[in-house]
C-alpha positions in Angstrom: 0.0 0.0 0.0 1.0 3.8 -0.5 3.1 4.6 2.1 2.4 8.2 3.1 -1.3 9.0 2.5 -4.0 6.9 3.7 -5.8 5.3 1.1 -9.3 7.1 2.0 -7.0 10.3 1.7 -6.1 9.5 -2.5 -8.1 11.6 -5.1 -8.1 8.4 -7.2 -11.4 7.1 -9.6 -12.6 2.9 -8.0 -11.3 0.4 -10.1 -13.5 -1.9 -12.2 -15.2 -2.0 -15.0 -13.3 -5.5 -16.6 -10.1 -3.8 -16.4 -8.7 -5.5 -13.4 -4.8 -6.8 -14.1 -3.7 -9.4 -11.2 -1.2 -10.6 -13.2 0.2 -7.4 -13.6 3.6 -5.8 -11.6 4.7 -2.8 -10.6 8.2 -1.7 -8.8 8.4 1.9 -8.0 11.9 3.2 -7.3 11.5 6.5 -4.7 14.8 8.2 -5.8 14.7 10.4 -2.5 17.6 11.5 -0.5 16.0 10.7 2.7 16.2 7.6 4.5 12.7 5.9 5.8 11.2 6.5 7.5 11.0 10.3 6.9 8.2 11.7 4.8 8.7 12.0 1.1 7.2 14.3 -1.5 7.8 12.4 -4.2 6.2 9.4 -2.4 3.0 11.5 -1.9 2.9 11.9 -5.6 4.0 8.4 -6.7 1.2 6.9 -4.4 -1.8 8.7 -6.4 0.0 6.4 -9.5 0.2 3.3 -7.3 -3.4 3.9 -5.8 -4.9 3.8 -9.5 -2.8 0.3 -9.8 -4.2 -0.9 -6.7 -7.2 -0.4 -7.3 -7.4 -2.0 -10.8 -5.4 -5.4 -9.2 -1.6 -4.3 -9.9 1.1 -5.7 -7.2 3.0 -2.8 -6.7 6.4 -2.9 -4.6 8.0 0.2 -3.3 11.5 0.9 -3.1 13.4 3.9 -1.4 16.7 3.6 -3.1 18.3 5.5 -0.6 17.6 3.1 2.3 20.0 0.0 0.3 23.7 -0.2 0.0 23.7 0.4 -4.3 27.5 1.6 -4.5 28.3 3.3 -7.6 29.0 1.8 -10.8 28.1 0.5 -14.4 28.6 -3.4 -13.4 25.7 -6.2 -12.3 27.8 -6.8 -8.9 30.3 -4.1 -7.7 31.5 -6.4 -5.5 33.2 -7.5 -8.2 35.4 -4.6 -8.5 36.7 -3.0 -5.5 33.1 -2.8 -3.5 32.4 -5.0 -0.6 28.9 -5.0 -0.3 26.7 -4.4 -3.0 22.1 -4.3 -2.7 22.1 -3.7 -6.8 21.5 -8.0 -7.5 18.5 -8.5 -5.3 16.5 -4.7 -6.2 17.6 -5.8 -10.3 16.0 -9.4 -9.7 12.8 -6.7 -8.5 13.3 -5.0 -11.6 13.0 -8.1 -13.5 10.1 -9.8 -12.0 8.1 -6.4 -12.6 5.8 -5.6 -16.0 6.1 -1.8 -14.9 9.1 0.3 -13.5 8.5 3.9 -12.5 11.4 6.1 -11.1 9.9 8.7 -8.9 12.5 11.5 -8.0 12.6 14.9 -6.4 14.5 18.6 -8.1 17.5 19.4 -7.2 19.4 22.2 -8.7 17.0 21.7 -11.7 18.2 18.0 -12.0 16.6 14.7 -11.2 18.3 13.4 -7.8 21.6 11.8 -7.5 19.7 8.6 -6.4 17.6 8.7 -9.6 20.9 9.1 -11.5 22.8 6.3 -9.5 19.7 4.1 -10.3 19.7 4.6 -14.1 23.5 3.6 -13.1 23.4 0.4 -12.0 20.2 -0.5 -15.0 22.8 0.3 -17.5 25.0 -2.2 -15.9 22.8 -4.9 -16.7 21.4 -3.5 -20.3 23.8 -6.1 -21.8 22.3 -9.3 -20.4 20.0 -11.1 -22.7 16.4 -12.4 -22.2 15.4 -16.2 -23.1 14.6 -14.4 -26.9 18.1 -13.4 -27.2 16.9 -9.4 -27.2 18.1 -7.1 -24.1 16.9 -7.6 -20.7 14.8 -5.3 -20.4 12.6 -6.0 -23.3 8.8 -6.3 -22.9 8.5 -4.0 -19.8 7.7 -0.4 -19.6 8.6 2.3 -17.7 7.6 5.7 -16.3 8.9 8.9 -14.0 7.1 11.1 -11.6 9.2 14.3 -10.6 8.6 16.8 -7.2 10.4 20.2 -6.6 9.9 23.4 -5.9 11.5 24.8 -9.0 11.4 24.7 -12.9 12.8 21.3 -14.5 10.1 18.6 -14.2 10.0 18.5 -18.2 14.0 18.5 -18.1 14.1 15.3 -15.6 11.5 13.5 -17.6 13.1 13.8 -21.1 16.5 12.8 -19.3 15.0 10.0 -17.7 12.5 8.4 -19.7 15.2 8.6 -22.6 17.7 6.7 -20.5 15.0 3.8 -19.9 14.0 3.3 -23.1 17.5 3.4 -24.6 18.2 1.0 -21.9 15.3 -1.1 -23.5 12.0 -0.1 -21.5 8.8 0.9 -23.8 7.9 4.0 -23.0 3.8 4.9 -23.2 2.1 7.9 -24.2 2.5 10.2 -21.6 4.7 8.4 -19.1 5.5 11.2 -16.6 3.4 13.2 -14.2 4.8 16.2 -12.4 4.1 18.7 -9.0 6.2 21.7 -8.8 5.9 24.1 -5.9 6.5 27.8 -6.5 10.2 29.3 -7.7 12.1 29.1 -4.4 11.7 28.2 -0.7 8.3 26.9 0.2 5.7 24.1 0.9 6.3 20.8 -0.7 3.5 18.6 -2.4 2.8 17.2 1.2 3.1 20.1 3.3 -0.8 22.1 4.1 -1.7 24.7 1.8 0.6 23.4 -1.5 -2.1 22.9 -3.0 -0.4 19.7 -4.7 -3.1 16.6 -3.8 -5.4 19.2 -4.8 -4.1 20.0 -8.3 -6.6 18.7 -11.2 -3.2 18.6 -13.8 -1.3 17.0 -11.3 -3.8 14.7 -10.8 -4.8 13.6 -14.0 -1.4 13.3 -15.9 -1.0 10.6 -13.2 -4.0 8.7 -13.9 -3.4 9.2 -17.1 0.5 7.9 -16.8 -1.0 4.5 -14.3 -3.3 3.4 -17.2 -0.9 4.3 -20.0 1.7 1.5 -18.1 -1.0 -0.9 -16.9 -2.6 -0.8 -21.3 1.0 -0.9 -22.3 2.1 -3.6 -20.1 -1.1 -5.6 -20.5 -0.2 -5.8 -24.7 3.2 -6.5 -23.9 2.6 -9.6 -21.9 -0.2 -10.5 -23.6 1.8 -10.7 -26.7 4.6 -12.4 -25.3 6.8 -9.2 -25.6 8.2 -7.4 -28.2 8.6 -9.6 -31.5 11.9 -11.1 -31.6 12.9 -10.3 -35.1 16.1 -8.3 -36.3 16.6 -6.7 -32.2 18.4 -10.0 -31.1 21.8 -9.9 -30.0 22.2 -13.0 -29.8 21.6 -13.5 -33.6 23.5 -10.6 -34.6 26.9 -12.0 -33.1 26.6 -14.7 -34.6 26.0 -13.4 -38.0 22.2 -13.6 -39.0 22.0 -9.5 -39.6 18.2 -9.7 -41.0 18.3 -6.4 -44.0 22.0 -5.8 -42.9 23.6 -8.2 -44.7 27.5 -7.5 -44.9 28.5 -7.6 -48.6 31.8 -9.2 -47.6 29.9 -12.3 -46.6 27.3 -13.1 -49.6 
């Protein structure tokens, strides 16, 4: 369940109406700087997002990045080069078992968090592994962001981010991002009384609009098996078989 709001508290629509997912997963990354269990903007906002899931049957898993030991790198295990402990293995094995990943970070200095960045990190690391179809890993799941702050950048974060996931290999739906920015400056955050964030209609409905884009997305992906492994496996490309590539060299 959301973690900071309770759920009579979300202004979220009942699910129903036949489009109940169980099968469906969800693993939202909180790219926060602060430890649980203080309270976290961006959590406020990510739980309207997970409370739409809910409702409609998702499993959705939190994670606040901030809380494991992820040590910097580009590697699956950077205990494998220098580190001695490493969380990354067991929150990628997350990653894997979920349909949907949604990184959720605050604005700092009109830049997504260092968490957020240290989490697109370590997904890099594994970009290179291969599903059973021989494509990248991360084939046949989508992915989403939600950004707080009180300053400009919300757009910024989301073109940075949601371009790193699907370069990684994530399918990215129609509007995959959903935003709250305070006012220019000190001030209340989306949680605090008076910020008028919970409140806000656009808010509000870009992430309704970014749960059901995932959960539509994600149901035609696994319903289809994935994406269609023709001429995007690696696999096949190593070993030759370049489908309307052919190398001259070789005919």
């Amino acid at each position: 369940m959301p973690q900071d709001a309770p759920p009579g508290d979300r202004p979220l629509p009942a699910g129903g109406g036949g489009w109940e997912t169980p099968d469906l997963r969800a693993l939202f990354v909180n790219c926060t700087l602060k430890r649980s269990p203080a309270r976290s903007h961006t959590q406020g906002l990510a739980d309207v997002a997970i409370g739409v899931m809910e409702d409609n049957g998702v499993s959705v898993e939190v994670v606040r990045a901030v809380d494991h030991d992820l040590p910097p790198g580009v590697h699956p295990d950077m205990t494998e080069h220098g580190w001695p402990h490493d969380g990354w293995p067991a929150l990628y094995a997350k990653v894997q078992a979920a349909d949907i990943l949604v990184l959720a970070t605050p604005i700092w200095l009109g830049e997504k968090s260092s968490v957020c960045t240290a989490i697109i990190e370590r997904l890099y690391g594994n970009s290179s592994l291969l599903n059973e179809a021989g494509q990248y890993a991360y084939y046949g799941r989508v992915a989403g962001c939600i950004v707080t702050g009180n300053e400009d950048g919300a757009k910024h974060c989301s073109m940075n981010i949601l371009y790193s996931l699907q370069h990684l290999g994530f399918t990215i739906p129609p509007q995959a991002d959903a935003a709250w920015l305070g006012g220019v400056g000190p001030g209340p955050s989306y949680l605090d009384e008076g910020s008028g964030g919970p409140e806000n209609d656009f808010t509000n409905r870009s992430s309704t609009f970014m749960a059901w884009n995932l959960m539509h997305l994600a149901r035609l992906l696994k319903d289809a098996g994935g994406v269609p492994a023709h001429g995007n496996q690696r696999s096949l490309w190593d070993a030759g078989a370049r489908p309307d590539h052919d190398n001259p060299e070789h005919r």
